[in-house]
PyMOL Python script that loads the backbone (N, CA, C, O; Angstrom):
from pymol import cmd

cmd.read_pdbstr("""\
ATOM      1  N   UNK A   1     -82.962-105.535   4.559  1.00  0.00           N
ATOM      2  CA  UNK A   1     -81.957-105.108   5.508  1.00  0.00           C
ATOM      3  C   UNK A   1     -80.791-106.091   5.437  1.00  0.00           C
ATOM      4  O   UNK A   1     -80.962-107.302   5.298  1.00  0.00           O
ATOM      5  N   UNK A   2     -79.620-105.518   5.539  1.00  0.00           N
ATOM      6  CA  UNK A   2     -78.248-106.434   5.364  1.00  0.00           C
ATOM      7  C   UNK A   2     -77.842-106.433   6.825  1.00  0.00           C
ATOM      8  O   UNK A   2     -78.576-105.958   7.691  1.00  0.00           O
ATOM      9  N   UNK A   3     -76.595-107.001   7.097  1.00  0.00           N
ATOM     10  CA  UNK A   3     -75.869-107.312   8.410  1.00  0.00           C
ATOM     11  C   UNK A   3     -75.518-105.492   8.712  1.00  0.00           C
ATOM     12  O   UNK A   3     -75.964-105.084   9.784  1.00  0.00           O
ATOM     13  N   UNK A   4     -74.981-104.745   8.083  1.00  0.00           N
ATOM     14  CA  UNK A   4     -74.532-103.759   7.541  1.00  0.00           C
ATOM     15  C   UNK A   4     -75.666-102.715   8.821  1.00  0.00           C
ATOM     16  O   UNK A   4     -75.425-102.186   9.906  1.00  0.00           O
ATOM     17  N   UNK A   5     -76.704-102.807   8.097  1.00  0.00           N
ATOM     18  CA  UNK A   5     -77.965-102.403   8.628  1.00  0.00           C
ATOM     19  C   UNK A   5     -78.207-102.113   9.956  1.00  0.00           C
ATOM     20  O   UNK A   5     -78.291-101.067  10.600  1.00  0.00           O
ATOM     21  N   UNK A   6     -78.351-103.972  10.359  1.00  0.00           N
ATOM     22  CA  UNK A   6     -78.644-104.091  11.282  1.00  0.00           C
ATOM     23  C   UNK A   6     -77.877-104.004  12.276  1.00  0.00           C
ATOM     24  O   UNK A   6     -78.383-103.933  13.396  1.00  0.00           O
ATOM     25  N   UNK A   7     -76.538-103.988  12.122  1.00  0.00           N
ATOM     26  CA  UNK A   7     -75.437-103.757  13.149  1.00  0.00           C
ATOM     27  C   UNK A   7     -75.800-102.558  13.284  1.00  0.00           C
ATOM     28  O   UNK A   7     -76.227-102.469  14.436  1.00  0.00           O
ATOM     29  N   UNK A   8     -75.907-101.228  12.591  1.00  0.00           N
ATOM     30  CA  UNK A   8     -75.813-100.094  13.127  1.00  0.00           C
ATOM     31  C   UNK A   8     -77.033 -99.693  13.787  1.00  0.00           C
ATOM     32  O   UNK A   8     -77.006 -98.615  14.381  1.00  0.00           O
ATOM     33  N   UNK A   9     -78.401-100.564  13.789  1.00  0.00           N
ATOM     34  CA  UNK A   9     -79.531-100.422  14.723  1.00  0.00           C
ATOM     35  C   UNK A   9     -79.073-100.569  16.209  1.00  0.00           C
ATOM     36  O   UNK A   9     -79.305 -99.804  17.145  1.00  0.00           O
ATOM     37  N   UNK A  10     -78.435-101.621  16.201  1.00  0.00           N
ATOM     38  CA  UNK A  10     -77.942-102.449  17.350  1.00  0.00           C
ATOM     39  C   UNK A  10     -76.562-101.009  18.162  1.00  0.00           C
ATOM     40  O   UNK A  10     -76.661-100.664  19.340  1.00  0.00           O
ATOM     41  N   UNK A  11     -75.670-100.548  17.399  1.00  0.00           N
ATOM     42  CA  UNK A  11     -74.929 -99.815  17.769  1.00  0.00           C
ATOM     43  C   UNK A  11     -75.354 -98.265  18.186  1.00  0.00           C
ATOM     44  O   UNK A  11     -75.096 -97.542  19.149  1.00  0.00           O
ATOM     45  N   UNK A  12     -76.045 -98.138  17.114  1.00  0.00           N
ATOM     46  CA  UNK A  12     -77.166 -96.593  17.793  1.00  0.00           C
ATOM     47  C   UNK A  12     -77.701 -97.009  19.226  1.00  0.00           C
ATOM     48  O   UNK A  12     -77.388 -96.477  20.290  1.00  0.00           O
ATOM     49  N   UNK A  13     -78.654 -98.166  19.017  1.00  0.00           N
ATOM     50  CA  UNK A  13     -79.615 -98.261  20.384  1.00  0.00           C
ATOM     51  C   UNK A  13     -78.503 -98.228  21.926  1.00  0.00           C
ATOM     52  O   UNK A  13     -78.642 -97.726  23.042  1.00  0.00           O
ATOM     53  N   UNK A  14     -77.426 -99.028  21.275  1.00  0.00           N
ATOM     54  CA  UNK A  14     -76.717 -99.184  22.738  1.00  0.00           C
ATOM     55  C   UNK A  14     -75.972 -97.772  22.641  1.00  0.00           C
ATOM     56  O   UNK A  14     -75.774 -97.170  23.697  1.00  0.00           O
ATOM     57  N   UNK A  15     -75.676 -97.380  21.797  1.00  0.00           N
ATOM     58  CA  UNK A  15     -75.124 -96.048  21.997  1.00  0.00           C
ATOM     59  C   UNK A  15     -76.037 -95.068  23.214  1.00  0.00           C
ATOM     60  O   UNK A  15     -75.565 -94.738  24.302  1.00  0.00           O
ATOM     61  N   UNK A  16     -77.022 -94.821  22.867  1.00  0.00           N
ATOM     62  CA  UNK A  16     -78.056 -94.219  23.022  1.00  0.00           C
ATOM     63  C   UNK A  16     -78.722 -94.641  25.073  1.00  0.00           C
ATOM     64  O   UNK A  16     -79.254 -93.996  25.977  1.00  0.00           O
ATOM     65  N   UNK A  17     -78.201 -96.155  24.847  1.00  0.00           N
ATOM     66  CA  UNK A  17     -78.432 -96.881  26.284  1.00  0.00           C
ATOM     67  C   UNK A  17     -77.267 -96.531  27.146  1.00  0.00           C
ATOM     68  O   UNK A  17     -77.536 -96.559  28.347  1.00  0.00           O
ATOM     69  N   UNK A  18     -75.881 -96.166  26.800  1.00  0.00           N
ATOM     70  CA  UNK A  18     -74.961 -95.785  27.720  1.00  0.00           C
ATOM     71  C   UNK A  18     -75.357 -94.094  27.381  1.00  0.00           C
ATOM     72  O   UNK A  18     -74.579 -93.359  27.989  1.00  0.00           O
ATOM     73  N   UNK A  19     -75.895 -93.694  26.947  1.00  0.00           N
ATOM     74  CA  UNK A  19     -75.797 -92.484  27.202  1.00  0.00           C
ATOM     75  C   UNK A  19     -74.703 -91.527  26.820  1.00  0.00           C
ATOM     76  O   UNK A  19     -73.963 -90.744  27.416  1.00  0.00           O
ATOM     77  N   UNK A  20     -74.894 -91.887  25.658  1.00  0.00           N
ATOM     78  CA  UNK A  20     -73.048 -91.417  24.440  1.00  0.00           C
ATOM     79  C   UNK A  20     -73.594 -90.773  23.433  1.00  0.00           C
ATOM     80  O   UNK A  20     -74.595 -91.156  22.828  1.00  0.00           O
ATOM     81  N   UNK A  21     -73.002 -89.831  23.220  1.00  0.00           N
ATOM     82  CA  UNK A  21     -73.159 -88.924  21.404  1.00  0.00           C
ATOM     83  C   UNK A  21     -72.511 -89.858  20.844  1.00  0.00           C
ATOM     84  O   UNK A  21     -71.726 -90.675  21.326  1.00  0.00           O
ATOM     85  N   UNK A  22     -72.959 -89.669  19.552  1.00  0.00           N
ATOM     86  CA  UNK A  22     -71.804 -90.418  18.356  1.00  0.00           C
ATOM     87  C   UNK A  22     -70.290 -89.344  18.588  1.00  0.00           C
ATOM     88  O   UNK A  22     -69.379 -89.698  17.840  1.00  0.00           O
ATOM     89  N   UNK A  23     -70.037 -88.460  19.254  1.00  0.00           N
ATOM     90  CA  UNK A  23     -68.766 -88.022  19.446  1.00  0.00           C
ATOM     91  C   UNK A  23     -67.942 -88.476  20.815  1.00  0.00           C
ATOM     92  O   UNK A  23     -66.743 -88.596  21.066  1.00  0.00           O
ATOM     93  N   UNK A  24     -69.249 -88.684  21.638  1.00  0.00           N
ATOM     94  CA  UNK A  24     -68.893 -89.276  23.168  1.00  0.00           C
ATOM     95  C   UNK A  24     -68.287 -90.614  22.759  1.00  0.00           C
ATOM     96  O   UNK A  24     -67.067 -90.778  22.761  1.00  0.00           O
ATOM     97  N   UNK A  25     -69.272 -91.709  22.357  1.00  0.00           N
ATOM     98  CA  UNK A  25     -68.542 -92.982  21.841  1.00  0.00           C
ATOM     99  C   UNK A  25     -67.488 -92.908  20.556  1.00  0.00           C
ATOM    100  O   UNK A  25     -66.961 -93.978  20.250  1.00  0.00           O
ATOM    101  N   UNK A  26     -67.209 -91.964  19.937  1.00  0.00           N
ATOM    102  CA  UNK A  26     -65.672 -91.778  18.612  1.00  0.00           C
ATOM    103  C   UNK A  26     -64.505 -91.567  20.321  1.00  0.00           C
ATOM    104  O   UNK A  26     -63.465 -92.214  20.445  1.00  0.00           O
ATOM    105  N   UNK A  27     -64.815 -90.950  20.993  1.00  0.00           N
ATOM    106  CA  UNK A  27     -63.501 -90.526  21.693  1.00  0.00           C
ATOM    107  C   UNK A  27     -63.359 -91.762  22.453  1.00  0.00           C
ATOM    108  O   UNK A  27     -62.286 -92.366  22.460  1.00  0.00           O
ATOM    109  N   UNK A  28     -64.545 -92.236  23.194  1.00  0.00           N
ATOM    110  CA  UNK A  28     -64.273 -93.639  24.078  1.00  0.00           C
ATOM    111  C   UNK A  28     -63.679 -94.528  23.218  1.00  0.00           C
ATOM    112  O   UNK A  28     -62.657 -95.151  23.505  1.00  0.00           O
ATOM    113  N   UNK A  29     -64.355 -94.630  22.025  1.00  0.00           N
ATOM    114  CA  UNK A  29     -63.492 -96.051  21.336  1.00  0.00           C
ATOM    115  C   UNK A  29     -62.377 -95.648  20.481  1.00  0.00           C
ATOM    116  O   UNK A  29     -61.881 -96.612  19.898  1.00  0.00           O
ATOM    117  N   UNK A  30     -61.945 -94.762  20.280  1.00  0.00           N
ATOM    118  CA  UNK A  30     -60.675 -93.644  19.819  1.00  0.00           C
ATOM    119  C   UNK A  30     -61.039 -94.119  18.338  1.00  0.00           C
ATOM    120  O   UNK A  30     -60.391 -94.994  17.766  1.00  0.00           O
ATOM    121  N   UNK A  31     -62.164 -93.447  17.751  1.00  0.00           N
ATOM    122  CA  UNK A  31     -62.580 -93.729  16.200  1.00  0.00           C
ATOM    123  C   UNK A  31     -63.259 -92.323  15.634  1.00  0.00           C
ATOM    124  O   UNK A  31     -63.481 -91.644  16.636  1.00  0.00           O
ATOM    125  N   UNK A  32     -63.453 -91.989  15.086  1.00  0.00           N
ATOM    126  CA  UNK A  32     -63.893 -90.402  14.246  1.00  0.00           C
ATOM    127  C   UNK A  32     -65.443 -90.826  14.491  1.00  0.00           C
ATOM    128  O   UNK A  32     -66.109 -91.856  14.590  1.00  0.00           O
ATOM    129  N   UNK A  33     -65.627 -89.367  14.531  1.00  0.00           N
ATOM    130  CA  UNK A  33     -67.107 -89.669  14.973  1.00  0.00           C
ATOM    131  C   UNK A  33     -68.541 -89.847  13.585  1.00  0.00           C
ATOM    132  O   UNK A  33     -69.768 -89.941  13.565  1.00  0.00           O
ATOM    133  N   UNK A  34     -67.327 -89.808  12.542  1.00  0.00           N
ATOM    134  CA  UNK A  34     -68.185 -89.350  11.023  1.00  0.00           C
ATOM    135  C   UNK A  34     -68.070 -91.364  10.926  1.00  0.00           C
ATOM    136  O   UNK A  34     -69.171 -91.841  10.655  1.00  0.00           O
ATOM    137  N   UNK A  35     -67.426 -91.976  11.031  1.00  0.00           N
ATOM    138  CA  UNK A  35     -67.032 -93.457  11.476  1.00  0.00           C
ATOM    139  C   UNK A  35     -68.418 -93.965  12.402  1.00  0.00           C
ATOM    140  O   UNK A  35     -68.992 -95.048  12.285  1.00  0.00           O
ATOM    141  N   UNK A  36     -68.645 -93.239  13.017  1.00  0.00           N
ATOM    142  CA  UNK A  36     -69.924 -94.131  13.675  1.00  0.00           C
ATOM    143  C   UNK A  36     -71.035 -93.781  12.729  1.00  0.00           C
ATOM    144  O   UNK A  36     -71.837 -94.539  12.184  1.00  0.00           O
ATOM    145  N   UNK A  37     -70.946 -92.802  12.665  1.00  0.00           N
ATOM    146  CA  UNK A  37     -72.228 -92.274  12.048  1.00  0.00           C
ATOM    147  C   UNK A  37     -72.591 -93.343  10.451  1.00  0.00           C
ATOM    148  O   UNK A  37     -73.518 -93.977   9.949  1.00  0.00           O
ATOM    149  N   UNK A  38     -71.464 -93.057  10.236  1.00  0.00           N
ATOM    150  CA  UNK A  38     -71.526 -94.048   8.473  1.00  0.00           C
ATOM    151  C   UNK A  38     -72.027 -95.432   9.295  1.00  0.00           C
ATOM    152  O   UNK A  38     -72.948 -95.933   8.650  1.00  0.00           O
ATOM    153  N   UNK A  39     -71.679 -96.336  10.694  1.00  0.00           N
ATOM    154  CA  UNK A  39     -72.024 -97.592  10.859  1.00  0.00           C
ATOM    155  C   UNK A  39     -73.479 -97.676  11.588  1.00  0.00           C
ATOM    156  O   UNK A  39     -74.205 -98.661  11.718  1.00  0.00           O
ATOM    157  N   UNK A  40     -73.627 -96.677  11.910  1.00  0.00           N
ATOM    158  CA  UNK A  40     -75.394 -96.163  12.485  1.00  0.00           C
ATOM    159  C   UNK A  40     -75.856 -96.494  11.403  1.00  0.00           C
ATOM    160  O   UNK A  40     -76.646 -97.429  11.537  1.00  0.00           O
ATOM    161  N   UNK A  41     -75.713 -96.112  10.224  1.00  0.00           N
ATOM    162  CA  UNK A  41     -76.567 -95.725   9.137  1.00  0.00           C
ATOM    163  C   UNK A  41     -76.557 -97.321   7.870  1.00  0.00           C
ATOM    164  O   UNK A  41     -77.382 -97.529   6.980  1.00  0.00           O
ATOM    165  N   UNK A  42     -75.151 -98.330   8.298  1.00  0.00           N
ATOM    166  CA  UNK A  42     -75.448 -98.967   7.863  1.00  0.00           C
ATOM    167  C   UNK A  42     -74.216 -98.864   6.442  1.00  0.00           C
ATOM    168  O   UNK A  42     -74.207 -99.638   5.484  1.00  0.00           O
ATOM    169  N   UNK A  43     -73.598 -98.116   6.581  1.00  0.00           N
ATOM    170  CA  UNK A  43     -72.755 -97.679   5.191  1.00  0.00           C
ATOM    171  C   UNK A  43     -71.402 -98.075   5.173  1.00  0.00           C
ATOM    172  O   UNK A  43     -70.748 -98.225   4.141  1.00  0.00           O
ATOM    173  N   UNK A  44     -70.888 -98.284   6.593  1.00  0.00           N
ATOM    174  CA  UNK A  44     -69.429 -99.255   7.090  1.00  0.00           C
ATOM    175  C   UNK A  44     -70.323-100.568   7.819  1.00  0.00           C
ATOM    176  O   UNK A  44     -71.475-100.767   8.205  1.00  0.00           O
ATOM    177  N   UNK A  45     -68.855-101.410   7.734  1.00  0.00           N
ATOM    178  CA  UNK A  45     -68.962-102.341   8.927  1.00  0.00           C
ATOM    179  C   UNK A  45     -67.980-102.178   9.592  1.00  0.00           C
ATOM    180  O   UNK A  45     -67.045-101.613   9.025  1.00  0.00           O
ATOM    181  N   UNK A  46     -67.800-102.592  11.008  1.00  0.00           N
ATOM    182  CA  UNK A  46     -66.449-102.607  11.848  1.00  0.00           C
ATOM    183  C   UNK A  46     -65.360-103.854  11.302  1.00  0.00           C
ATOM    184  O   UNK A  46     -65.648-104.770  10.531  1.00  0.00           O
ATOM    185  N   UNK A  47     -64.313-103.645  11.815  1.00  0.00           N
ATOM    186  CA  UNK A  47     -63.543-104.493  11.472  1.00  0.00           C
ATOM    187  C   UNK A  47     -63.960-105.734  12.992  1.00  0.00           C
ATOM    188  O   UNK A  47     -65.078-105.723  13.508  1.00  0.00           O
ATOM    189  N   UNK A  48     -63.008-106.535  13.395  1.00  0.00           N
ATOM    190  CA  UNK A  48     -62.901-106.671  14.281  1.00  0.00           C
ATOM    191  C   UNK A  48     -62.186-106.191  15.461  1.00  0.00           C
ATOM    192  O   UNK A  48     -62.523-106.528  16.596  1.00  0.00           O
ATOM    193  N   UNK A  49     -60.992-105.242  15.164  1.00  0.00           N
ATOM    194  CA  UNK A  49     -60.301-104.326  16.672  1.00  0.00           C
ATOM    195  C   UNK A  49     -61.588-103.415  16.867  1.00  0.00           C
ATOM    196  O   UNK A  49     -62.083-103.226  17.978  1.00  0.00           O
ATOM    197  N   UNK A  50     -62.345-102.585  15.087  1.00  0.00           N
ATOM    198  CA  UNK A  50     -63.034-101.863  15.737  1.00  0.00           C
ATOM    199  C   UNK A  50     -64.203-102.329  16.672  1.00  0.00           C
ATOM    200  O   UNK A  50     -64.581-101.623  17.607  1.00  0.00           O
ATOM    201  N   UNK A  51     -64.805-103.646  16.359  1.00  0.00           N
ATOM    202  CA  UNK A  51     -65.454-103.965  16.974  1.00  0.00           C
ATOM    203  C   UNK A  51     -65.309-104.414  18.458  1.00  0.00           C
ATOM    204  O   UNK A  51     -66.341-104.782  19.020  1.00  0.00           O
ATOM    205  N   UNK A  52     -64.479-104.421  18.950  1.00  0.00           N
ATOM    206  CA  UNK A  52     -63.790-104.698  20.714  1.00  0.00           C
ATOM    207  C   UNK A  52     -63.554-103.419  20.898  1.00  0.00           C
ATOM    208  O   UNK A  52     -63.878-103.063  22.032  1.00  0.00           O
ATOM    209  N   UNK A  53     -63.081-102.510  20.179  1.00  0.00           N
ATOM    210  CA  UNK A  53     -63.529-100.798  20.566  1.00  0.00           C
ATOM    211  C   UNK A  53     -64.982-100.771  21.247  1.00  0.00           C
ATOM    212  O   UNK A  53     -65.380-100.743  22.412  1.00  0.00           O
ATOM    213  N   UNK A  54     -65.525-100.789  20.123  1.00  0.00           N
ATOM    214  CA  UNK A  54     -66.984-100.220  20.436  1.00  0.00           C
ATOM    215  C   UNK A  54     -67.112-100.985  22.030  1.00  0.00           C
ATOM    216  O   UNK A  54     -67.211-100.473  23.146  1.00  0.00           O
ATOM    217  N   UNK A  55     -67.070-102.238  21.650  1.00  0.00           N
ATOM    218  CA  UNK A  55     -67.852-103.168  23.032  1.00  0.00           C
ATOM    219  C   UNK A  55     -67.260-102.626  24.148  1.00  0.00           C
ATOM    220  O   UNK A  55     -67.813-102.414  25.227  1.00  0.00           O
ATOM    221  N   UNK A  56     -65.694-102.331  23.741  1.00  0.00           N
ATOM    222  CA  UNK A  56     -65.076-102.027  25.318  1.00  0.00           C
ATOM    223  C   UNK A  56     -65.941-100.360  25.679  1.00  0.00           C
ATOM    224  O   UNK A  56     -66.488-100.092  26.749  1.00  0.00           O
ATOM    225  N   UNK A  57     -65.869 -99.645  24.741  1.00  0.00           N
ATOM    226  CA  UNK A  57     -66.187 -98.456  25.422  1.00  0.00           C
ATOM    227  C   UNK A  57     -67.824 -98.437  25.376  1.00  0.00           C
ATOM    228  O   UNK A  57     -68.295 -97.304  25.481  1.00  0.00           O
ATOM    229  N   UNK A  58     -68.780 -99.514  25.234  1.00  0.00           N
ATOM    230  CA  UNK A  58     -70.263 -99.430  25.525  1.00  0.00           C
ATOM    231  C   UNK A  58     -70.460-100.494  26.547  1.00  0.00           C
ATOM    232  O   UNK A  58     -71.527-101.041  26.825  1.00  0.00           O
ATOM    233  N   UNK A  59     -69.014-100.765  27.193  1.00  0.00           N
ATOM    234  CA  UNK A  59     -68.961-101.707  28.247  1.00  0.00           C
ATOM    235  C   UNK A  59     -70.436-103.169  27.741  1.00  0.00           C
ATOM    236  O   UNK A  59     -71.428-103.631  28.304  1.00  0.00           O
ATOM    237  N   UNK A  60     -69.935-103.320  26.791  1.00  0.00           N
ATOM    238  CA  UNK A  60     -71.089-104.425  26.618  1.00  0.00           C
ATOM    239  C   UNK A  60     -69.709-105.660  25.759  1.00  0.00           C
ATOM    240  O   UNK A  60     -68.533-105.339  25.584  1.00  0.00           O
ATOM    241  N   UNK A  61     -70.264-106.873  25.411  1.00  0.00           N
ATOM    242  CA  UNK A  61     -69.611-108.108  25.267  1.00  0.00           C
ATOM    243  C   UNK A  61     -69.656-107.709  23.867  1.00  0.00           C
ATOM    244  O   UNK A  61     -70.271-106.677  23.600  1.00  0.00           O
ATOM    245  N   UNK A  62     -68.891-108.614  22.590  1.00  0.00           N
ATOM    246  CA  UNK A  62     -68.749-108.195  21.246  1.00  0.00           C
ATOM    247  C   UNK A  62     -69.557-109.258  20.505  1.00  0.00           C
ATOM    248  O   UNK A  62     -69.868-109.216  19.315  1.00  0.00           O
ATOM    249  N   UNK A  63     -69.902-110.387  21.539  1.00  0.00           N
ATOM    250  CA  UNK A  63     -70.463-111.464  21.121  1.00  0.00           C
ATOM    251  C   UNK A  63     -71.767-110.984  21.161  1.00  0.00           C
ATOM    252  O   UNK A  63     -72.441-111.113  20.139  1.00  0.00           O
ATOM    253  N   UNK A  64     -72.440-110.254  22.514  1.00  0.00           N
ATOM    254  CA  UNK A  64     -73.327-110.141  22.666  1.00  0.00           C
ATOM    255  C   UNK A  64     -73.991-108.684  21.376  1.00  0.00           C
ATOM    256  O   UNK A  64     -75.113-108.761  20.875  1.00  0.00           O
ATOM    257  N   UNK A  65     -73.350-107.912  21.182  1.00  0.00           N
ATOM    258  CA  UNK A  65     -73.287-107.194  19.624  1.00  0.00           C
ATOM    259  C   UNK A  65     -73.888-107.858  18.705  1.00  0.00           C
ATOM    260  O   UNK A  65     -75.017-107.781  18.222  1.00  0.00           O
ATOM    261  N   UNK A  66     -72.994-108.525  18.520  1.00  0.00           N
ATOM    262  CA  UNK A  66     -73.459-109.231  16.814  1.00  0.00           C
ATOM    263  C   UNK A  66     -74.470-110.486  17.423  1.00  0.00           C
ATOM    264  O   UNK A  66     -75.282-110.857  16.576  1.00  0.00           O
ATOM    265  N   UNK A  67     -74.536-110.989  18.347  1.00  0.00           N
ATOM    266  CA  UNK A  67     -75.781-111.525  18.767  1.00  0.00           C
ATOM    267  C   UNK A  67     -77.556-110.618  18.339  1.00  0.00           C
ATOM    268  O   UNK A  67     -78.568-110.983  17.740  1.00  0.00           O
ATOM    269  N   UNK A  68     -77.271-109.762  18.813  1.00  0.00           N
ATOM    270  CA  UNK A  68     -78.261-108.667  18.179  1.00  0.00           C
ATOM    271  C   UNK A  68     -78.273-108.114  17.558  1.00  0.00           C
ATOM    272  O   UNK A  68     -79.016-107.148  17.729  1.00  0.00           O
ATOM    273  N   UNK A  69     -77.553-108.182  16.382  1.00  0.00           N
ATOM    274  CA  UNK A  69     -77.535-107.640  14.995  1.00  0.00           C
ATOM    275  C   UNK A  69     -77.974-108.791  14.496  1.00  0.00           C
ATOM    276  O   UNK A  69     -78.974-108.687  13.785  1.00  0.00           O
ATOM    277  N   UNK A  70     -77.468-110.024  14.672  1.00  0.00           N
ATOM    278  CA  UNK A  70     -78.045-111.012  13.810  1.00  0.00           C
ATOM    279  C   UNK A  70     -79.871-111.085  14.121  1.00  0.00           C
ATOM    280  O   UNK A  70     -80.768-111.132  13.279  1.00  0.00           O
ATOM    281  N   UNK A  71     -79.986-111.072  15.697  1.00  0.00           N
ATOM    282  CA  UNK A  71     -81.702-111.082  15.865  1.00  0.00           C
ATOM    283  C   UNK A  71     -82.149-110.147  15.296  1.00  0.00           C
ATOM    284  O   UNK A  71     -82.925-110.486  14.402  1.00  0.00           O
ATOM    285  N   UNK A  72     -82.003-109.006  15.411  1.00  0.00           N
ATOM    286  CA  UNK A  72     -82.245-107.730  14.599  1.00  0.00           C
ATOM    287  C   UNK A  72     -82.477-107.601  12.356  1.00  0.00           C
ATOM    288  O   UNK A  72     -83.115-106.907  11.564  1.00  0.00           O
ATOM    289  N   UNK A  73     -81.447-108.805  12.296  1.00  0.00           N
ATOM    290  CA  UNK A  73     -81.773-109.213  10.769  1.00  0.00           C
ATOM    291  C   UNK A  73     -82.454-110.337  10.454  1.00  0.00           C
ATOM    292  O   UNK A  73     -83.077-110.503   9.405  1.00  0.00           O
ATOM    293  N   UNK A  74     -82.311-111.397  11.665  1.00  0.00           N
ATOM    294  CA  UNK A  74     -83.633-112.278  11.094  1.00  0.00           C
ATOM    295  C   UNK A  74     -85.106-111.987  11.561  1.00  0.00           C
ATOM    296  O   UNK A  74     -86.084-112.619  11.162  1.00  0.00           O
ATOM    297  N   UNK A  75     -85.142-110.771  12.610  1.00  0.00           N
ATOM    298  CA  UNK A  75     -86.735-110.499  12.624  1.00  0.00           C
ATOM    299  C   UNK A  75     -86.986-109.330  11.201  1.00  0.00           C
ATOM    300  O   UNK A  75     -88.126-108.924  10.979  1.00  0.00           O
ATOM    301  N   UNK A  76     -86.364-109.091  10.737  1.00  0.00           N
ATOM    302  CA  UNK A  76     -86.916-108.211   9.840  1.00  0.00           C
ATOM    303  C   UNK A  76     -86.220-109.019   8.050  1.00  0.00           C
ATOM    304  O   UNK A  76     -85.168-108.633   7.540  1.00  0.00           O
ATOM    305  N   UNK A  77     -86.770-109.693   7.672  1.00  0.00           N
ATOM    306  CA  UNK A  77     -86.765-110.403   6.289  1.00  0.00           C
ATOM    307  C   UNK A  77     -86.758-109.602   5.157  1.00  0.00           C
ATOM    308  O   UNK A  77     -87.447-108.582   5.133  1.00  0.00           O
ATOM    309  N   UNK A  78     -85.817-110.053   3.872  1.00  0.00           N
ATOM    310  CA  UNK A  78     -85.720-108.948   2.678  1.00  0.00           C
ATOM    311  C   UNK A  78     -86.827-109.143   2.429  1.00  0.00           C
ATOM    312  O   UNK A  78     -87.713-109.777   3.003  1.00  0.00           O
ATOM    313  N   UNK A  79     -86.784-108.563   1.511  1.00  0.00           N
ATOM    314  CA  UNK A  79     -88.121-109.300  -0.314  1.00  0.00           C
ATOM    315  C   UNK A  79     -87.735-110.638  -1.137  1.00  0.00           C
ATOM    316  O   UNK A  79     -88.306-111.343  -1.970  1.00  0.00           O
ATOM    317  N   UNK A  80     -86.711-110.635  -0.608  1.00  0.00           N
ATOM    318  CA  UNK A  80     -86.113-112.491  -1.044  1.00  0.00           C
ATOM    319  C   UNK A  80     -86.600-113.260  -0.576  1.00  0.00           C
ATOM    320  O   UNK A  80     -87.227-114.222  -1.018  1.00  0.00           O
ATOM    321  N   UNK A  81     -86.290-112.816   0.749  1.00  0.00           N
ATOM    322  CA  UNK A  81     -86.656-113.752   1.877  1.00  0.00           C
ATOM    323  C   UNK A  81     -88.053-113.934   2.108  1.00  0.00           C
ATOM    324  O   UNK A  81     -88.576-114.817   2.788  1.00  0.00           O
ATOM    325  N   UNK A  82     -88.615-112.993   1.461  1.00  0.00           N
ATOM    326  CA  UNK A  82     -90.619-113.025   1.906  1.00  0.00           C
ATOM    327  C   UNK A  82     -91.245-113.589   0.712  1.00  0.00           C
ATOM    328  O   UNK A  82     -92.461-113.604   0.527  1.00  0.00           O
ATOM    329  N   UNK A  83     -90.171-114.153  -0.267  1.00  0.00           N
ATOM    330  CA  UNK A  83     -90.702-114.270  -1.946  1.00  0.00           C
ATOM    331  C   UNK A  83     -90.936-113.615  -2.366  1.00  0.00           C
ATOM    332  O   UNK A  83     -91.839-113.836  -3.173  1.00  0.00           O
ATOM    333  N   UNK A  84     -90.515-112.460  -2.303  1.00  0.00           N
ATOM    334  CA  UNK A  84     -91.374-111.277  -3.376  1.00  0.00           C
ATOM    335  C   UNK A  84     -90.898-111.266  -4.494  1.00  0.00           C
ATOM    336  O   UNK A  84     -91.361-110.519  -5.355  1.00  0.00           O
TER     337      UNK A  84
END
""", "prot")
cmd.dss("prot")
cmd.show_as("cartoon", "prot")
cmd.util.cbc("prot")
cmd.orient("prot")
């Protein structure tokens, strides 16, 4: 799993915790809703405006975001990381 990844675990779940479609949160954070979906999945990253989007419209902190994307990538280790 990359940063990539795990940000969009972190962005689904809180998506999902305010109680937002991926079209509900494209209109709150004024971003296309095919745009979340690619960062759900791990296939974009946000920039940083987009990322104070998201936070502002999941009313959550941007620090606290990538705070849990990063926990989210060091509990789950590559095959590098496990020696494989």
């Amino acid at each position: 799993m990359d940063i990539a990844e795990a940000f969009g675990k972190v962005l689904r779940r809180a998506r999902l915790k305010a109680e937002l479609t991926q079209e509900g949160l494209a209109f709150a954070a004024e971003l296309q809703r095919n745009y979340i979906s690619l960062m759900e999945r791990g296939h974009h990253q946000p920039t940083l405006s987009t990322l104070i989007s998201l936070s502002a419209a999941l009313e959550r902190s941007p620090i606290d975001l990538l705070s849990e994307a990063l926990t989210e990538l060091e509990g789950n280790p590559t095959a590098d990381q496990l020696g494989r």
